[in-house]
Every structure is written in structure tokens, then in C-alpha cells.
C-alpha positions in Angstrom: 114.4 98.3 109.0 110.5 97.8 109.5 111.1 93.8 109.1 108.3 91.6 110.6 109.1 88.1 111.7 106.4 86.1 113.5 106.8 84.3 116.5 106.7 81.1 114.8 108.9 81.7 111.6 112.0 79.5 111.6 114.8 80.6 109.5 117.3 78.8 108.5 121.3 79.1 107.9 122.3 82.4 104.8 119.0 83.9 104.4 118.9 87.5 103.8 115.8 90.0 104.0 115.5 93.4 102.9 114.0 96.3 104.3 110.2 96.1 105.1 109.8 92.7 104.7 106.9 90.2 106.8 106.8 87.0 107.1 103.5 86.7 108.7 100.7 84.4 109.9 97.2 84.3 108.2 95.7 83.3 111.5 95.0 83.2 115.2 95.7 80.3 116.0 98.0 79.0 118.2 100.2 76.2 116.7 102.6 77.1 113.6 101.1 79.7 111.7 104.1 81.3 110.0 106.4 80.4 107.3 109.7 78.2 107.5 112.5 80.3 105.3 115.1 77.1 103.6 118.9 78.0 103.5 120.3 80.7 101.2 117.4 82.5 100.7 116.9 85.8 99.5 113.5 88.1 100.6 113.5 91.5 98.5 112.3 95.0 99.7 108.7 94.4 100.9 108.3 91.3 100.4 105.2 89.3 102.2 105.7 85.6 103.1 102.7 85.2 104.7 101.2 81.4 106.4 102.4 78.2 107.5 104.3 77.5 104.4 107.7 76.3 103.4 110.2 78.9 101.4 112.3 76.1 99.5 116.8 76.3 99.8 118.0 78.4 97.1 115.1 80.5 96.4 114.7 84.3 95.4 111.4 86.2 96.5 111.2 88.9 94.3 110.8 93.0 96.0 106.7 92.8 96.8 105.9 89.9 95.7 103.3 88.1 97.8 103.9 84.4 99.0 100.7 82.6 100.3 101.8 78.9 99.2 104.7 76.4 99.4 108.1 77.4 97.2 109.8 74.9 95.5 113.8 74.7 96.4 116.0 76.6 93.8 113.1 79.0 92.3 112.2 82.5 92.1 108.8 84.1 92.9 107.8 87.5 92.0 104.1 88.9 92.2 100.9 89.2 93.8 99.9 86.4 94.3 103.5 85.1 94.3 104.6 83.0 91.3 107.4 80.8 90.3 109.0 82.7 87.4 112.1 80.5 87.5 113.3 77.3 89.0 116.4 74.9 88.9 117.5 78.1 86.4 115.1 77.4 83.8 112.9 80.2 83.0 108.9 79.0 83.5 106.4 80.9 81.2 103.9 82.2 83.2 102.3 84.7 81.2 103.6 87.9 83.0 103.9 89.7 80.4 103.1 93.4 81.8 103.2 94.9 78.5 99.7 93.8 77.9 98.4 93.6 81.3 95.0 94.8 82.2 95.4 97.9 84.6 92.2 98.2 86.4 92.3 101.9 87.2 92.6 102.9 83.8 89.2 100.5 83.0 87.5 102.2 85.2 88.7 105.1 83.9 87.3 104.1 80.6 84.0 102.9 81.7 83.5 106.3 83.6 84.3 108.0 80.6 81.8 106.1 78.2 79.0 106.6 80.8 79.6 110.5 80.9 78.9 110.4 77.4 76.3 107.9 77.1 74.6 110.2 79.7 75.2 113.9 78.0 73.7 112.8 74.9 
């Protein structure tokens, strides 16, 4: 339910797609301008494929990730922007470690915080 497929996607053979996925264009124009989904792929919940690109056989799209570029075949992307977190079944270090991301709500948070003081005093 709520799946967007552009006019221009091609799908191939065993792909499955989960509720509220696009796979969208980036453009107006009026040649291919959505993305090309290999055989035996998997798009999780909300996932956005979005361009003229090429989803690679074999390949995992991680629930909202956000694809903008090519997928190699046999890999897994999760993200936003989309990266390759896994391919061929080797694990790739890409430095998502989310234990010690930045979360930019509570900077600004922080930086509201140390200007109310800085402007009582």
C-alpha cells in the first residue's frame, strides 16, 4: 500500500517492495528518469529509490534508506544518503556507528541553552 513506481522504472524478475516505498525520478524530463530494479531484489518499508540509476541483482535496500546512486549487484544499502553496508556478504565499514552520531536537534538544543545563559548573566 502507498507504493510509487514511476512511469519509467523497469523491474525485473523476484523483486519485492514493501509498503510505502518510491522509486522516483529527480527530474522533468522526458527520457528515462527513474531507476532500473536487478532480479531478486528486496525494497524495505519506505524506502526511496529515486533517479535514473541501476539497483544491482541480489541487493537489499534497507526500510528508509535513501538511494540517489548506482548499487552494486549482491549489496545492502541502508541510510540517508543510501550506503553500501554490505556486499558479496562481506561486511564494509562505513562508519555508521549510531552510538556516537551527532543528533542535530539535541545541538541545537545545546546551543539554545548556552545562549540563554550567556544572555541572563
Amino acid at each position: 500500500m502507498g507504493v510509487v513506481i514511476g512511469e519509467t522504472t523497469i523491474i525485473m524478475d523476484n523483486v519485492t517492495l514493501y509498503q510505502g516505498v518510491t522509486l522516483g525520478g529527480t527530474g522533468k524530463q522526458k527520457t528515462k528518469r527513474h531507476p532500473t530494479i536487478g532480479n531478486n531484489v528486496v525494497v524495505g518499508a519506505g524506502a526511496k529509490v529515486l533517479g535514473n540509476i541501476i539497483i544491482g541483482d541480489n541487493s537489499y535496500i534497507g526500510a528508509n534508506a535513501v538511494v540517489i546512486s548506482d548499487v552494486p549487484v549482491n549489496s545492502t544499502i541502508v541510510g540517508v544518503p543510501g550506503r553500501v553496508t554490505k556486499q558479496d556478504g562481506k561486511k564494509i565499514d562505513t562508519s555508521l556507528d549510531h552510538k556516537h552520531t551527532l543528533d542535530p536537534v539535541m545541538q541545537q538544543i545545546e546551543e539554545l541553552k548556552s545562549r540563554i545563559e550567556k544572555l541572563e548573566r
